[in-house]
C-alpha positions as CSV (number, residue, x, y, z in Angstrom):
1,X,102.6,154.5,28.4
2,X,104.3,153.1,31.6
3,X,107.6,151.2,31.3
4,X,108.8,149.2,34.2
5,X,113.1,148.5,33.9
6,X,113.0,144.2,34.0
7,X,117.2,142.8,34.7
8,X,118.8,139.3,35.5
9,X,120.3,138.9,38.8
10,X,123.9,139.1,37.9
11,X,123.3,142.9,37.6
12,X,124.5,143.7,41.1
13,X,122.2,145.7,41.7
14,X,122.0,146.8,45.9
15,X,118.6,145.5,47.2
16,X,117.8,149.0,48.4
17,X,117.5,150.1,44.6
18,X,115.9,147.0,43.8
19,X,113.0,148.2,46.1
20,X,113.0,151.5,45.6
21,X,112.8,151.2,41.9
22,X,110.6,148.2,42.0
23,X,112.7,146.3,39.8
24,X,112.0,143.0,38.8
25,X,114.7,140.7,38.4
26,X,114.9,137.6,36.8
27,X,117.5,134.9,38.3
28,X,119.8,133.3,36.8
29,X,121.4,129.7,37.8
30,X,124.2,128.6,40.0
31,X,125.4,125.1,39.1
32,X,126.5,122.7,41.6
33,X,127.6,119.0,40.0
34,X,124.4,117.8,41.8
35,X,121.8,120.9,41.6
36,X,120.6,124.2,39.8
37,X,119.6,127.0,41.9
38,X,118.2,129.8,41.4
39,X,120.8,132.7,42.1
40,X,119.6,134.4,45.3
41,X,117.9,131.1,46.7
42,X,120.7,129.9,48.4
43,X,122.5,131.9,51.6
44,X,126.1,132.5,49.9
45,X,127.7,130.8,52.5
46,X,126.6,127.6,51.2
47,X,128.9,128.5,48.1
48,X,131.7,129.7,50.9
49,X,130.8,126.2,52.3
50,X,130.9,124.3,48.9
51,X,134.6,125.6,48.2
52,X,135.8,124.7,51.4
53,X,135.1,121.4,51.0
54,X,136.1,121.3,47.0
55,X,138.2,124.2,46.4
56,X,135.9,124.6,43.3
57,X,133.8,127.6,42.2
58,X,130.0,126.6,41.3
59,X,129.2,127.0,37.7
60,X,126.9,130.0,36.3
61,X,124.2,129.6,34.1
62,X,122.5,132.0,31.9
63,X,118.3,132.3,32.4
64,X,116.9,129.8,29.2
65,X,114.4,130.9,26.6
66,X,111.3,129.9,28.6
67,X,112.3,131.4,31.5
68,X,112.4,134.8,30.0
69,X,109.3,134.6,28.5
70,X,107.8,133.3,31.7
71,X,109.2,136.2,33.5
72,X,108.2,138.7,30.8
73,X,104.7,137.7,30.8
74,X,104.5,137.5,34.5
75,X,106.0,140.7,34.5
76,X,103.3,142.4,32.1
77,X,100.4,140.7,33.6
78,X,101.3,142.5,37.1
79,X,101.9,145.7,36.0
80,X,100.2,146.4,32.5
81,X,103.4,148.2,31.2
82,X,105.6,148.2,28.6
83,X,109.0,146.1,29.5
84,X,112.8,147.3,29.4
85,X,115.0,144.5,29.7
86,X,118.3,145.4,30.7
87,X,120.9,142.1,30.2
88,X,124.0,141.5,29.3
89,X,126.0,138.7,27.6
90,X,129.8,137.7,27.6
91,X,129.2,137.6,23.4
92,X,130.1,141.2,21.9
């Protein structure tokens, strides 16, 4: 049975390993008072440029039911194999 390794983009992980690994990752959302993005979208000095000018961090936002099962299908359709999501959570 193959297994591909599925994570969120707050993971860190270096782009290199990413590739290597062929890990898919699903992003989560950076929240600006007037816009979602996607996290990885946006060059990060537009969130250097956005605290400049407000001297306030964007918001986070965690990836929404839908999302993940979106992702997870479009995941399984591509490869045929068995998913291993590896996410976290600030709830212990």
């Amino acid at each position: 049975m193959a297994i591909v390794i599925t994570t969120e983009s707050c993971s860190d992980l270096p782009l290199a390993v990413r590739q290597q690994k062929k890990i898919p990752i699903v992003p989560m959302h950076i929240v600006f008072p007037d816009r979602d993005c996607a996290d990885g979208s946006i060059p990060v000095e537009e969130i250097y440029a956005y605290y400049d000018r407000t001297k306030k961090i964007p918001g986070t936002s965690a990836v929404n039911p839908a999302e993940f099962a979106d992702f997870f299908h479009r995941v399984a359709r591509k490869t045929g194999a068995e998913i291993l999501h590896i996410g976290y959570s600030s709830q212990c």
